[in-house]
C-alpha angles and dihedrals in degrees: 000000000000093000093070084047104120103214130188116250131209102021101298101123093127099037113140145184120189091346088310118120111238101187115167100235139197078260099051089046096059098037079065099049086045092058094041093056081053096059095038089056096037102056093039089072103044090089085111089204118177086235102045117206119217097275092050088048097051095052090049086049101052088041089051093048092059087045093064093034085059087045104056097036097046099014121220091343086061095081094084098064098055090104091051098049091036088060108038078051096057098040096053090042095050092049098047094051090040084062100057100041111121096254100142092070081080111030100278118116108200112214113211093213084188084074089074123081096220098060096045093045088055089054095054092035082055097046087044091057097044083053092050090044091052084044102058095030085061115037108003121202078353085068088074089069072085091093103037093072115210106278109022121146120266085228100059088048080115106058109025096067089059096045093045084040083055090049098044087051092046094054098084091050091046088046098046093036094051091060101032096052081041087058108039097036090057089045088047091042091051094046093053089048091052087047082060107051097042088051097046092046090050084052099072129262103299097066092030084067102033098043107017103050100048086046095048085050094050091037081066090046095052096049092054088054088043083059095052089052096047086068093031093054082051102041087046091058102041090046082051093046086047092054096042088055079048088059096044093043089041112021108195 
């Protein structure tokens, strides 16, 4: 599991602010790069030419994607939060494909932050308070007909509102827990399989065919469906964020 082990760079392993330790880690370190990569890409394709190239047409296709993600989801208020979504889905998508990029082949070890439950819980914490703001903002006390859903017996009044309250409360930690298990499982799947194929090949020729092979094939398996996660896991939370906004714009 040390490849999941958040370790302070640089020296500033004692840094601290107000008694709190403020080490730049390996995942500070590629949150930066990751945004970094964001705004490289981004801004390549802001040359808004008549003719676009394909940069250019790549960041007008993932904006407009959100865009009509936003727009099915919230309908036309959904416009102002473009940026947002854009954004959370960049980041998380940037991060997941930088750690699995083969790295390692030249001394660079790559760290998938979204494999850590505290970075993805402050992503979700973040996209729940925007949605209670919005709430609130909007509709004020009415904002709590969110959970008496349109319909509901008079005589379950007493019961529905918890069970929807539960469910509204529940919504940060499924959202942190479902990216951060996609991300750490397939990083903990890929390290056992390589386990596998190093043993078996020290172990002479006979394992090496009957286990490591097998394991080295599914181990390139595994990293093409690891690639399509990594833009599924995004997609997912920025499709969830979208339809909690929904529910705060809109409310039933």
């Amino acid at each position: 599991m040390h490849q999941f082990k958040i370790e302070p760079l640089f020296g500033t392993d004692h840094l601290s602010l107000f008694g709190h330790n403020i080490a730049f880690t390996n995942s500070s370190l590629w949150m930066l790069i990751t945004t970094v990569a964001i705004t490289v890409f981004v801004a390549g394709g802001m040359k808004r030419q008549l003719v676009p190239g394909r940069w250019q047409m790549a960041v007008e296709s993932m904006t407009g994607f959100i865009d009509n993600l936003l727009a099915a989801n919230v309908g036309p208020a959904g416009k102002k939060y473009v940026p947002y979504i854009f954004s959370l889905f960049m980041f998380i998508l940037f991060a997941n494909l930088l750690g699995l990029l083969p790295l390692a082949l030249v001394g660079v070890h790559p760290f998938t932050f979204t494999s850590h439950f505290s970075v993805t819980g402050v992503l979700a914490i973040l996209s729940f308070a925007i949605v209670l703001i919005v709430g609130f903002a909007r509709h004020g006390l009415h904002f709590f007909s969110l959970f008496v859903p349109h319909g509901t017996p008079v005589w379950l009044l007493w019961l529905i509102p918890f069970i929807e309250l539960i469910s509204f409360l529940v919504r940060p930690f499924s959202l942190a827990l479902r990216l951060f298990v996609a991300m750490m499982a397939g990083h903990v799947l890929l390290e056992v399989l390589s386990s596998f194929v190093i043993t078996s090949a020290n172990s002479g020729v006979l394992w090496g065919s009957v286990v490591g092979i097998p394991s080295f094939l599914l181990m390139i398996a595994i990293c093409a469906l690891e690639f399509l996660v990594a833009g599924i896991q995004a997609y997912v939370f920025a499709l969830l964020t979208s339809l909690y906004l929904n529910d705060a714009e809109n409310l039933h």
